[in-house]
BADRENSE-394544 format. One record per residue: x, y, z of N, C-alpha, C in turn. Coordinates in pm, whole numbers, plus 32768, in hexadecimal, padded with zeros to 4 digits. Each point is the difference from the previous one (the first is absolute). Layout:
BEGIN
XYZXYZXYZ/...
// end
This chain:
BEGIN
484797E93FE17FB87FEF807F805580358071/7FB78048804A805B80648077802A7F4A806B/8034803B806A80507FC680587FB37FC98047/7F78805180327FAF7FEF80577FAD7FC47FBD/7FBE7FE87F7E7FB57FD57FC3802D7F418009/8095800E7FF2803B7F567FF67FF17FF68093/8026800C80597FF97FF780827F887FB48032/7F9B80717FC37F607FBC803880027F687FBC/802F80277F937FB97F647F87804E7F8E808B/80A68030801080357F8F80327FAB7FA28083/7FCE807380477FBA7FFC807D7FAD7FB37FC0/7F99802F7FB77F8A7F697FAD801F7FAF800F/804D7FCA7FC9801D7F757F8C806E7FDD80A5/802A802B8054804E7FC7805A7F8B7F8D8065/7FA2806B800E7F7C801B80687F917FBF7FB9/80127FAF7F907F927FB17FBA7F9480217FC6/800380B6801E7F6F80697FC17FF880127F91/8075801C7FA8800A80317F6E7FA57F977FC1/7FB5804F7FAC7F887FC87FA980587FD07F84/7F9B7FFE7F9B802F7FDE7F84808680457FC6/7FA080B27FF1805F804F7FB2806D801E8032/7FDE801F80A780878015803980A17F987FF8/7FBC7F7B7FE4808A7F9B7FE1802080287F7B/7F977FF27FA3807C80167F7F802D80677FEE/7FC8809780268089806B802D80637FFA8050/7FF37F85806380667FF8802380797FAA7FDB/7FE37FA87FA880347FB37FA7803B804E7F96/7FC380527FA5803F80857FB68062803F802D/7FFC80238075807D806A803C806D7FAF8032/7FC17F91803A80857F838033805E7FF67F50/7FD07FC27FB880437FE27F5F804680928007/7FB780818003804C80A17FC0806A801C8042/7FED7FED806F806B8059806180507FA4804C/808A7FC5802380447FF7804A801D801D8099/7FD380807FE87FFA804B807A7F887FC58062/7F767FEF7FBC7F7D7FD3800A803E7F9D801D/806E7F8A7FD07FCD7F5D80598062801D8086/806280618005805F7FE7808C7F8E8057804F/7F98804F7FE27FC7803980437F9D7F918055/7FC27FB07F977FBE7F8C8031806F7FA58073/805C7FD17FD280387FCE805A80017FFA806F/8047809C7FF57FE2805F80B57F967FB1802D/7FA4800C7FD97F468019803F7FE47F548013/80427FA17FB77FCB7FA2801C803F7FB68095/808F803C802480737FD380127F98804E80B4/8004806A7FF47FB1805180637F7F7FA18028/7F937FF87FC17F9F7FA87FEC80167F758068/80797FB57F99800C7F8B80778046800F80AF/802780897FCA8035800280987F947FDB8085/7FA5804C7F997F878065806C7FB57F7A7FF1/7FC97FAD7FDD7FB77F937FF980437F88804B/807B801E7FF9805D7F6C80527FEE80318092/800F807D80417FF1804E806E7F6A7FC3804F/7F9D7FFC7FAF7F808022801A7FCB7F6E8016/80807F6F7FB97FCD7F8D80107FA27FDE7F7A/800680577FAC7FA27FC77FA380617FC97F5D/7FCC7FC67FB7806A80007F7A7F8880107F91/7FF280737FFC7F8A80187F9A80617FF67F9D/7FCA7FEC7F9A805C7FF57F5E7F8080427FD3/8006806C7F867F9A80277FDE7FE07F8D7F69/7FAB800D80087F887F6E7F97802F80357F71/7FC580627FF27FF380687F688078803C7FD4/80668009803D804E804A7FB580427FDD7F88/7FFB80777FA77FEF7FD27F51809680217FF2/805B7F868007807B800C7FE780477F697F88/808380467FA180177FB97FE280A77FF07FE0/80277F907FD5808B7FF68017807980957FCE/7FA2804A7FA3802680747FB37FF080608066/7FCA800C804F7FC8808680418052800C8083/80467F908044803E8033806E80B37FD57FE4/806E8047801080737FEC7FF180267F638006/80727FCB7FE8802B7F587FFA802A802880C3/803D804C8026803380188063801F80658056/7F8F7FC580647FBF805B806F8044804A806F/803F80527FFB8038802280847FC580248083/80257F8980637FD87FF2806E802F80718093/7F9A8069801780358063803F80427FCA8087/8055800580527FE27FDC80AF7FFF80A48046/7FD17FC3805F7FCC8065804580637FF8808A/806F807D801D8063802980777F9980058070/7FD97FBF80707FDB7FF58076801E7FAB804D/7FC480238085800B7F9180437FA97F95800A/7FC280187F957F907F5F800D800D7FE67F68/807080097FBC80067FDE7F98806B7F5B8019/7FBF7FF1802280677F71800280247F817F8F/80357FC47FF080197F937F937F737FB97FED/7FD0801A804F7F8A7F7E7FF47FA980677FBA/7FE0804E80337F9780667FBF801480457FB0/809780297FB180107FE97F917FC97FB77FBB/80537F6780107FC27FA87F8C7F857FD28002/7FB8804080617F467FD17FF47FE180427F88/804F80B980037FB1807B7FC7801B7F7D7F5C/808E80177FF280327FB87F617F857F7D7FE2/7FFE7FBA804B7FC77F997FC37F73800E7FCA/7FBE806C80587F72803A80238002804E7F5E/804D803C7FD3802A803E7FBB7FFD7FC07F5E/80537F90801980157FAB7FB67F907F897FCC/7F7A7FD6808A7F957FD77FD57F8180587FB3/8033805780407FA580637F92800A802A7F7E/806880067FC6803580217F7C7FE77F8D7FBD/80287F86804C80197F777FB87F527FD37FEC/7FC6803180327F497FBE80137FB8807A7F6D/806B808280227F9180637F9380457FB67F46/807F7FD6803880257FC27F687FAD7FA47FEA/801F7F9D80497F7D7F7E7FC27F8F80217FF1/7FB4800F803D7F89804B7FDC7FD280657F8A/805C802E7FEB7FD9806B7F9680877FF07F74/80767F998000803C7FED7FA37F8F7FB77F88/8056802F7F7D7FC07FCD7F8F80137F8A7FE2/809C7FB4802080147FA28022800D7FC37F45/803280447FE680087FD47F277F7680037FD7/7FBE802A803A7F6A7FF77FBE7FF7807F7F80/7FD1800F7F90800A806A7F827F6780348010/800B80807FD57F4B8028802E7FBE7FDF7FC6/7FE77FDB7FC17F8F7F927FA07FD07F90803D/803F7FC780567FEB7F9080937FD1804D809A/801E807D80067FD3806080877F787FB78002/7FE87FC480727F4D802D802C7FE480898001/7F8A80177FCD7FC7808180297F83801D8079/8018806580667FE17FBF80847F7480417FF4/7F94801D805F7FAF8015800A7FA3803F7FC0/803480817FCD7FC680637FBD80418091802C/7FBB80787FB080308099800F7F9480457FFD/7FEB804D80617F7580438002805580877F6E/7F6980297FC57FE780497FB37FAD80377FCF/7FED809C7FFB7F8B803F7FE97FFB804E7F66/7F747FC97FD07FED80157F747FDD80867FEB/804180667F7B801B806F7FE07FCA80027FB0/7FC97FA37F7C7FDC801B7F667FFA7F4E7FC4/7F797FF17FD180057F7C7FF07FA2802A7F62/80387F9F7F9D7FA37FE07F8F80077F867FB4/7F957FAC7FDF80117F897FFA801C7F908035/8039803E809C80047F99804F7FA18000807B/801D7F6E80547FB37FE180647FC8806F8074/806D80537FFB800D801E808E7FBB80B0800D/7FD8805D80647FBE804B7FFB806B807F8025/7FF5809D7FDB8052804F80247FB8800480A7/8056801A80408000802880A17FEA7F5F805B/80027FBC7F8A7FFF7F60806780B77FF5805B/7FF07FBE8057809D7FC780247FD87F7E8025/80A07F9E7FBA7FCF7FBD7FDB807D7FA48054/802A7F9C801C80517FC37FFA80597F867FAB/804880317F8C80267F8B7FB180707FEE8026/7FFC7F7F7FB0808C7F767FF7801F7FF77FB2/7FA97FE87F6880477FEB7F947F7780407F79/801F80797FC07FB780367F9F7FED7FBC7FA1/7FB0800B7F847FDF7FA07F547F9E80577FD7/802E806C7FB67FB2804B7FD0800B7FE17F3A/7F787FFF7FC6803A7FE17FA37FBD804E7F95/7F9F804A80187FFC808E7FB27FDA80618072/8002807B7FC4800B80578052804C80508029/80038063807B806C804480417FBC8009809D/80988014803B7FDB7FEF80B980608067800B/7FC7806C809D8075805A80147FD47FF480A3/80717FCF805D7FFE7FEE807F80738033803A/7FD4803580A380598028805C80477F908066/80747FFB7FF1800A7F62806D8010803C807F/80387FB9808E7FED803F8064806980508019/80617FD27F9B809A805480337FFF808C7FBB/7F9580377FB67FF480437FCF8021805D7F57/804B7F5E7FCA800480077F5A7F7E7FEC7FB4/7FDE80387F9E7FBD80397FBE80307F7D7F82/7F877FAF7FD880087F8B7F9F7F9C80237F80/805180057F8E7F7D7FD57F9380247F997F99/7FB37F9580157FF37F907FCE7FAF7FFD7F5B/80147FBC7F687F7F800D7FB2802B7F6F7FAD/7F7D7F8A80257FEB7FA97FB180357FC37F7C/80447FA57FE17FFC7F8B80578075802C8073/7FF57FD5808E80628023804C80097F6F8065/804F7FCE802D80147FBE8098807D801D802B/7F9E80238092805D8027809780187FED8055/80737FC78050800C7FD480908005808B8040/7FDD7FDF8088801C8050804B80307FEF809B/80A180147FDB80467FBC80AC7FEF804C8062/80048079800A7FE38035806A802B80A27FC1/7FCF805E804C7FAD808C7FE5807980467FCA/80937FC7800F8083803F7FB080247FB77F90/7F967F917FD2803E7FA17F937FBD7FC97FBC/7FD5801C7F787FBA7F9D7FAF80667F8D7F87/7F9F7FC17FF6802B7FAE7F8F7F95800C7F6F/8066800E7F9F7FA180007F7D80207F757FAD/7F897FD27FE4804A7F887FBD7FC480087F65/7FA480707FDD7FE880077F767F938096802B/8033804D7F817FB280857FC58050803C8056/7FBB808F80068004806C7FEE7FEF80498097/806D8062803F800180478068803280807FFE/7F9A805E803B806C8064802D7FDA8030808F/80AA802480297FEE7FFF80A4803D80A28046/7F8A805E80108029806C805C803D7FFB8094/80897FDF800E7FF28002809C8014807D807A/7FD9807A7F9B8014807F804080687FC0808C/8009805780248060802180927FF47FB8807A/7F957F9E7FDF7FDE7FB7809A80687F7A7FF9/7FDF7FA97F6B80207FBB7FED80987FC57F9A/805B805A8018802980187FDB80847F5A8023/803F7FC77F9980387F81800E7FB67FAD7FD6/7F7D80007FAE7F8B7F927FEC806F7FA17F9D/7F9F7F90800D80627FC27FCA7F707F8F7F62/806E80027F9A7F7D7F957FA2802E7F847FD9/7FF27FA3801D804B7FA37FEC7FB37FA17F63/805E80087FAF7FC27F9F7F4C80647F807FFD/7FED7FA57FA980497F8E7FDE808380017FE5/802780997FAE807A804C7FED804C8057802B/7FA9805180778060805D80277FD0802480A9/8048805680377FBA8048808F7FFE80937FE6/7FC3802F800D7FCF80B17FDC7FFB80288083/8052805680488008804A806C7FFD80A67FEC/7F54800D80067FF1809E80228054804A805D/8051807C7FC68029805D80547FB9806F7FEE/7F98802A7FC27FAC802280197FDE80797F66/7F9E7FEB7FB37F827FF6804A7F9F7FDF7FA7/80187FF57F827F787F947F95805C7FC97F9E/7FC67F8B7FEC80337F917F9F7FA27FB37FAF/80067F9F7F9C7FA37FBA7FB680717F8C7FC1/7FCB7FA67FF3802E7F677FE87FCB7F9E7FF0/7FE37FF27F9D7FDF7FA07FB680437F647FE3/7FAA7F9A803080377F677FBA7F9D7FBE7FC7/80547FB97F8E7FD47FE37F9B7FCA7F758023/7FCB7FA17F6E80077F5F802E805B7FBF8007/8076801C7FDA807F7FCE7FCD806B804D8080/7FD1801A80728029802A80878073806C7FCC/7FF180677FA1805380567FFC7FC08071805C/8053808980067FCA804D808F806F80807F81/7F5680627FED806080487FE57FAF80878095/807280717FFE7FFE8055806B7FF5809F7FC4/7FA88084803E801580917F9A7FEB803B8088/80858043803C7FE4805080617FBD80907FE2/7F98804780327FBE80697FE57FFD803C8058/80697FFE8082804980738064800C7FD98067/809C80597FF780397F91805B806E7FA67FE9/80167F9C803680597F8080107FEB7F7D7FFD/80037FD87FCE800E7F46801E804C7F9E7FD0/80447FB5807980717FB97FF27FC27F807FCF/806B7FAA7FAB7FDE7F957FC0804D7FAF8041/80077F75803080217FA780257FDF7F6E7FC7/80687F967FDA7FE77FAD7FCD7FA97F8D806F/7F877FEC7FA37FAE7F85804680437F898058/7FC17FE2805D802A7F718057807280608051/803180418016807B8020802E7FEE808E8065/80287FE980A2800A807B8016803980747FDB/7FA880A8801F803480577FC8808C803C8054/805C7FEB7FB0806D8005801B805C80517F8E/80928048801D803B802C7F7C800E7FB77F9B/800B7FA88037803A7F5C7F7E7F907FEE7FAC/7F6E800580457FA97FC57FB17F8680867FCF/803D807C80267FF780617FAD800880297F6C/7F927FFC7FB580217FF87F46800280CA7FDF/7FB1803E805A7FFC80957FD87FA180488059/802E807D7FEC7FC2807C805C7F8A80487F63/7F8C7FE280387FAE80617F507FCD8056803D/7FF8806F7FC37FC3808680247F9D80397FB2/7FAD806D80237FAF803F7FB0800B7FE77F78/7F9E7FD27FAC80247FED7F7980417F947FC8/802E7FBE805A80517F6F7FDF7FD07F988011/80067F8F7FA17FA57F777FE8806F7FAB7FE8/7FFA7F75802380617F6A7FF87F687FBE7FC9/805F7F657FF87FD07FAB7FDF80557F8B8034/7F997F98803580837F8C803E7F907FA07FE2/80477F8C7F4B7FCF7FC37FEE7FFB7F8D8053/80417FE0806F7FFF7FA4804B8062800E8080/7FFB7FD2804780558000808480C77FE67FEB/7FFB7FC27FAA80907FE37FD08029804E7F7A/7FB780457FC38026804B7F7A8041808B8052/804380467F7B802280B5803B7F7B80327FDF/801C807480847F9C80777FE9800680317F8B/7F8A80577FBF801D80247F877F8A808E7FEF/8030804B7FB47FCF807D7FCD7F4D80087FF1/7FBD801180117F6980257FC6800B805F7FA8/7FEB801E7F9D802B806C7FB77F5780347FFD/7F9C7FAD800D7F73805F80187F907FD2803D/7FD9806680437F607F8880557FA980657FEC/7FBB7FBA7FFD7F4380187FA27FC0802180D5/7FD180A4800A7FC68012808A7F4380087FCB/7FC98014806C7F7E80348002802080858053/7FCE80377F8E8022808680347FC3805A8071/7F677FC27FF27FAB8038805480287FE28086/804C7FA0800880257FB680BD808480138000/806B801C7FA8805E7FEB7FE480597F958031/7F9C7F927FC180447F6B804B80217FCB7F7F/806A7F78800380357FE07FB47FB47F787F96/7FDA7FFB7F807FB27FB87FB880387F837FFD/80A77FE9801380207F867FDF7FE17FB27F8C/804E7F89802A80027F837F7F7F6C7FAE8004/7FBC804E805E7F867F957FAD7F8F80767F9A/804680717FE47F9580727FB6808A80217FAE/7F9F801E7F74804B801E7F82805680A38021/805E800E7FA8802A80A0802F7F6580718000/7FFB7FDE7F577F4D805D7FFC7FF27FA37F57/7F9B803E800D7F9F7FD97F3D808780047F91/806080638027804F80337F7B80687FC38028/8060801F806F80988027803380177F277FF8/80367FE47FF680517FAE802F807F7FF0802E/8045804A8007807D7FF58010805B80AF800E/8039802D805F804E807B7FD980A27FB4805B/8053802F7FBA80807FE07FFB807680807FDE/80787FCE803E806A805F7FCE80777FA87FDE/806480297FFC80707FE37FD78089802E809A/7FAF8021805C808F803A808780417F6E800E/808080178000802E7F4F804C806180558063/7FEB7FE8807480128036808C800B7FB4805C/804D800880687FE07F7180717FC38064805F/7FA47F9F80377FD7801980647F7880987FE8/7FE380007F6C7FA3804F7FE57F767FDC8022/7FB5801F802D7F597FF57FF97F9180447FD5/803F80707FE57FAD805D7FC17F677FA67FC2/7F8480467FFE7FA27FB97FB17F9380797FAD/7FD17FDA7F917F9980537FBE7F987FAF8027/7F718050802C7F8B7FED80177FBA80237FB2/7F8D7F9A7FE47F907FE57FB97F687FF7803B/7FCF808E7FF27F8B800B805B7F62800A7F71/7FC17F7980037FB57FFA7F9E7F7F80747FE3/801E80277FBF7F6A807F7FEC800880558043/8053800880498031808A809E802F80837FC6/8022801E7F7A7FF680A67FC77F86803F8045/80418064804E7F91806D7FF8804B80538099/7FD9806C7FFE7FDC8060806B804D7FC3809E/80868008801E803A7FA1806280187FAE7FEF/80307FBD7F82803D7F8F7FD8806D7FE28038/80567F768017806E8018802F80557FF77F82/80618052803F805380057F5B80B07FAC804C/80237FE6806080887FBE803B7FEF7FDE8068/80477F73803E80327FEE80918062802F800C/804280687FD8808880348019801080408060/80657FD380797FF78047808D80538073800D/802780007F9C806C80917FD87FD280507FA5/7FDA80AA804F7FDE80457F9A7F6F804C802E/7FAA7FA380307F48801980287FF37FB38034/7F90802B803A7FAC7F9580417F6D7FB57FD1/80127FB17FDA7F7C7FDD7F8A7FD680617F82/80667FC47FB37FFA80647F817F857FC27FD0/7FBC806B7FD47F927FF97F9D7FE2803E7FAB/7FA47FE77F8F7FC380647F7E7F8C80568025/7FF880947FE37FD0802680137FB4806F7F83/7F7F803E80127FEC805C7F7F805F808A804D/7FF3803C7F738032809B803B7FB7804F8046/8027807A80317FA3803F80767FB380367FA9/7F8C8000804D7F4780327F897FF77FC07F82/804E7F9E80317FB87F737F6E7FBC7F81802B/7FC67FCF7FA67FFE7F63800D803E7F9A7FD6/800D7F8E802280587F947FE57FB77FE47F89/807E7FFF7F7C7FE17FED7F8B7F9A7F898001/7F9C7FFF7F967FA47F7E801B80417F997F9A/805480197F8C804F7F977FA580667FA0806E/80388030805D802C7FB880547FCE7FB3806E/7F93801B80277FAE7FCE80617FFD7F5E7FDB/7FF47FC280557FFD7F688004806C7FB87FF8/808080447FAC80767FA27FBE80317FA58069/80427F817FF5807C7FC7803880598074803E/805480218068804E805C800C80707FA68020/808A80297FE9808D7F9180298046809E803A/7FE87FCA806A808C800F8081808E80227FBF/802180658002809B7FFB7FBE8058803F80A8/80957FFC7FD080628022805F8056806F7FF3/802C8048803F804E80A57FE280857FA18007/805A80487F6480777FF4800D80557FCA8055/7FFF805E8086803A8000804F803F7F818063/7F857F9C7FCB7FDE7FAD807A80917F9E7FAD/7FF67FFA7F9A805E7F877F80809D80478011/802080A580158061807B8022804D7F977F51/7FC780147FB4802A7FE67F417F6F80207FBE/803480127F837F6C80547FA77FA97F7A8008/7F8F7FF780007F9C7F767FFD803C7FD17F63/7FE97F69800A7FF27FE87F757F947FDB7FA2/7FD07FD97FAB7F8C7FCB7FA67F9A7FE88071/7F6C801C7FE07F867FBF80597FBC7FB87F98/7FEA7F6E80177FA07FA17F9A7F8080328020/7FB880027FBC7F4F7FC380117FFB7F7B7FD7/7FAD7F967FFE7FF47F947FDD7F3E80077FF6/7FF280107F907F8580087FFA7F817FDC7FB4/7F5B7FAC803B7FDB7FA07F9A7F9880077FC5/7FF280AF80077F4C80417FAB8045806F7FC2/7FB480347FA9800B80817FCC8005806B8068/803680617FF47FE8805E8087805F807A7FE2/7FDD805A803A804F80957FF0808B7FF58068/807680347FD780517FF380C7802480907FDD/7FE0801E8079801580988036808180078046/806080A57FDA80847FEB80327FFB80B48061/80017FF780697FB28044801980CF807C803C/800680857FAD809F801F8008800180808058/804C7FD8805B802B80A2801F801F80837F96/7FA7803B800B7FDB807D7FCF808B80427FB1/80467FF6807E8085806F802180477FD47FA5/7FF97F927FD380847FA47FD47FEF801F7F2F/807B7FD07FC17FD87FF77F93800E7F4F7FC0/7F8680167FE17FC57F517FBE80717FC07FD5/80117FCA8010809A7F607FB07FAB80007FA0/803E7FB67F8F80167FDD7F647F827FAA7FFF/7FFB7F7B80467FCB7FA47FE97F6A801A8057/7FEE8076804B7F608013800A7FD5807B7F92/805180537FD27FD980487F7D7FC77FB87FA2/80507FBC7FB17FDB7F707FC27FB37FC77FD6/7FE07FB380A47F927F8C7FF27F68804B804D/800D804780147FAD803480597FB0808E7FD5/7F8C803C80447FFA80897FAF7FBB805380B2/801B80717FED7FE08051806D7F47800D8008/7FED7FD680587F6F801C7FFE7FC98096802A/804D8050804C7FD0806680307FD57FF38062/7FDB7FB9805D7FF37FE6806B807F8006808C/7F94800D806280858041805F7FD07FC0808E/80507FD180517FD47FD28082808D80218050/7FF97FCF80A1805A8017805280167FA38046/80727FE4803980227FA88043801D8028809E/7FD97FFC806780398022808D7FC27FCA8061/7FFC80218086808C805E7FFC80787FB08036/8059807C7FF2808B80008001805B8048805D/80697FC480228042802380AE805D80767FA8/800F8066803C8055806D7FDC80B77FCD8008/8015808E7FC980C07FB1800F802B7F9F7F90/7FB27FBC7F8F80197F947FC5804E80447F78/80197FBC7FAF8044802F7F627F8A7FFB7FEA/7F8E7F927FDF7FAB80117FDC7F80806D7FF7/800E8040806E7F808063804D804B809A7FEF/80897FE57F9F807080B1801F7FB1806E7F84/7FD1804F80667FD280A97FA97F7C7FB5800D/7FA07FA8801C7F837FDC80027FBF80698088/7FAD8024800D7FB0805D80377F817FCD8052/7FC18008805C7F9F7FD2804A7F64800E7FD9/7FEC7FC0800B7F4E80317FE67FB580188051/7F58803F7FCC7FC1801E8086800E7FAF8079/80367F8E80117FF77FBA805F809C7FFE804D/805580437FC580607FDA802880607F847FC1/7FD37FBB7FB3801F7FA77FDC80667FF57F69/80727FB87FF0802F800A7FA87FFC7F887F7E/7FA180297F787FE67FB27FAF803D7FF47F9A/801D7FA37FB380527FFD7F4E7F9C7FEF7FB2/7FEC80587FA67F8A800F7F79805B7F817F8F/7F9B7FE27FCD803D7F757FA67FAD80297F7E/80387FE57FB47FB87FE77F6B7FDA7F6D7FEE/7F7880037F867FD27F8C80027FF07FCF7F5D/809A7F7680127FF87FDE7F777FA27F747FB7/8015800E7FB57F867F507FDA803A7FE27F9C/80037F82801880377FB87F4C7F937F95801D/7F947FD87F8A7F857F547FE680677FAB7FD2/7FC87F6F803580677F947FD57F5B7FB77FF8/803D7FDA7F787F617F8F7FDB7FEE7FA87FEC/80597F92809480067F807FE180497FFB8096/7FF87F7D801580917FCA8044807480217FD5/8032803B806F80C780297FB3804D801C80A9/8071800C7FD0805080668092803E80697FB8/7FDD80408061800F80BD7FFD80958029805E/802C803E7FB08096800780578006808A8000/80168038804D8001807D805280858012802C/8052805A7FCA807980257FEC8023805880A2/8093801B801E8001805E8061800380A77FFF/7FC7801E805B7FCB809D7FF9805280377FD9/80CC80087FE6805B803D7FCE80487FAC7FE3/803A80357F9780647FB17FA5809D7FF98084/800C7F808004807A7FCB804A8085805F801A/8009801A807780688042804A7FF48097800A/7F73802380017FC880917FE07FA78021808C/8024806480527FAE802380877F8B80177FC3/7F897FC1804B7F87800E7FE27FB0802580B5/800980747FF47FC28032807A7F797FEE8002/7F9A7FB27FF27F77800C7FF07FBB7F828035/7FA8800A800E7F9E7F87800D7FFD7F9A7F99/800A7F8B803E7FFD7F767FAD7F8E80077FB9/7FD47FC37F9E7F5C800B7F907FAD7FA78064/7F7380197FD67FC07F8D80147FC67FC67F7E/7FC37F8380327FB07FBF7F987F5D7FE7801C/7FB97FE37FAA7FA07FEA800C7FD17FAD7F8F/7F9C7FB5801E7FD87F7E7F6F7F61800A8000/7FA480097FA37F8B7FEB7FFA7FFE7FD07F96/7F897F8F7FF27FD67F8F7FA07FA380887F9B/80117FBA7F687F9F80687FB67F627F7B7FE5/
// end
């Protein structure tokens, strides 16, 4: 936020005008910046001057402050004149000092844990996509607290994040920078307006830096999290966000899990999306019909990496990675003047990760799986097959692409552009039937300690 942008807010919230949204951005930038609370200072310190002058002691009513947001210790400017005298000094300090001391009480949490927050009035919001539920597309609506319990809801709030909600769900809603989830399923766009949103679960605090997320809680108040671009900081529940009570920074492609407010953060190793919205399915929807489970073997600190599970989503723009290194929304594609094979059409597709991201060869990939079904291993072209997809597996003849792809990479070197400009990896397409419940272990693309310049495989699963 520019200089002039904080300036005005200060002028608001000094001057009693700042509306809703304008306090909790200004509450956001007070917590971010340092600079932002001595800046406030100035302005309040100014403020009482000009109000003690005038005979009045306005204290502004609204201002959204809390013991976190303004320094322990205020430095009190004086002012070199000749009407700066002792007395009018200590009017400015005290003037100074009732104001800070009135925005704490008022707005301290005071040990209260958010699960005890009142939730205040309501949040205006305008409906984008409604099915199964109450409410109509182009209605605005004002809620307090959501209970959706089949269905799907997709709403604009006023601060300008982008919500999709799908049954069973309940939602508080504190105000237009902050929800609360207390069960199901969310995902939250806060493009560029809203950027600092905040989600508050039984287990954790999720602070958008911007710009889509999905998070899921369970009945058993676990909260798991799959950033899908972008940033979002994790913070342990009940506790301001602070370094201390900081658990992790997740990025594109990266999923936690925080079985509770006092447990460690912990790895997601896979989340089941809808692909069509690309929102997150969560713990109250199965991975798909087949997949139960995909797993690895990395033990890493501080890893998050995650494989995605997009049910029946093979086909023509599939997503094939959240990997923020490398492309930008990798996907499957047919070859140029083809069609997307129709044997693949429909499958499970799983999300895999480029090398790069682990900088060690990947190790073993599980399937965990509980129908009969084909799994597709879908190989860079360029490369020559490992042992264990020769094997178990047989070449179908089939051919698809993966892109696109940012130039400059190991991966994309001597690759060539297409009519579009665009740079793609041709994959071969392998199949091994499993005719039962079993797990399928999927070996790594090169045998250990061997440069493998190429694209990571994909997978794919369809039920027979």
């Amino acid at each position: 936020m520019s200089k002039k942008s904080f300036e005005h807010l200060c002028h608001a919230v000094l001057e009693g005008t700042a509306d809703e949204l304008e306090l909790e951005q200004f509450r956001v930038q007070l917590r971010a910046e340092a600079a932002q609370r001595r800046a406030y200072a100035d302005q309040a310190q100014m403020h009482a001057l000009l109000t003690w002058q005038q005979g009045r002691a306005a204290i502004p009513a609204r201002t959204f402050l809390s013991p976190m947001d303004v320094p322990p210790k205020l430095k009190i400017l004086t002012f070199r004149s000749r009407m700066a005298s002792p007395l009018l000094q200590a009017a400015l300090a005290a003037s100074v000092a009732l104001m800070v001391g009135l925005a704490f009480w008022q707005f301290a949490d005071h040990g209260r844990k958010p699960d005890s927050m009142a939730v205040p009035k309501g949040v205006s919001v305008d409906i984008i996509a409604s099915e199964g539920s109450p409410y109509q597309v182009g209605q605005r609506v004002v809620l307090q607290k959501l209970r959706i319990d089949t269905g799907s809801l997709r709403f604009r709030i006023s601060s300008g994040a982008v919500v999709d909600v799908e049954g069973p769900v309940v939602l508080e809603f504190v105000n237009p920078m902050r929800l609360r989830l207390l069960l199901g399923n969310i995902t939250i766009d806060v493009g560029s307006e809203a950027k600092g949103f905040v989600l508050d679960t039984a287990s954790a605090l999720l602070m958008d830096i911007g710009t889509r997320f999905g998070a899921s809680v369970g009945n058993d108040g676990s909260t798991d999290v799959l950033v899908l671009d972008g940033e979002v900081e994790v913070y342990r529940a009940g506790e301001p966000p602070t370094q201390k009570s900081r658990l992790a920074s997740l990025y594109e492609g990266e999923a936690a899990r925080m079985p509770n407010r006092e447990a460690k953060i912990q790895r997601l190793q896979a989340a089941a999306l809808n692909g069509d919205r690309l929102a997150i399915r969560g713990l109250n929807a199965p991975d798909s019909a087949v997949i139960t489970g995909v797993t690895d073997n990395i033990k890493k600190a501080n890893f998050y990496r995650c494989y995605t599970i997009t049910p029946g989503g093979m086909g023509e723009g599939a997503l094939a990675s959240l990997a923020h290194r490398g492309h930008r929304k990798l996907c499957w594609r047919a070859l140029p003047d083809q069609v997307f094979p129709v044997e693949l059409e429909g499958a499970d597709v799983i999300g895999t990760f480029q090398r790069q991201v682990v900088h060690q060869p990947l190790p073993d990939i599980n399937l965990e799986l509980s129908h009969p079904c084909a799994v597709y291993v879908l190989f860079d072209s360029r490369a020559t097959p490992p042992e264990w997809l020769r094997n178990g597996f047989r070449d179908t003849g089939l051919r698809l692409r993966s892109g696109p792809w940012w130039p400059d990479l190991v991966e994309t070197r001597n690759l060539k552009p297409d009519a579009k400009g665009e740079l793609c990896v041709v994959h071969s397409v392998w199949r091994k039937d499993v005719p039962g419940a079993a797990t399928v272990t999927l070996g790594a693309p090169t045998p250990e300690g061997n440069k493998y310049p190429y694209a990571m495989y994909g997978i794919a699963v369809k039920p027979l």
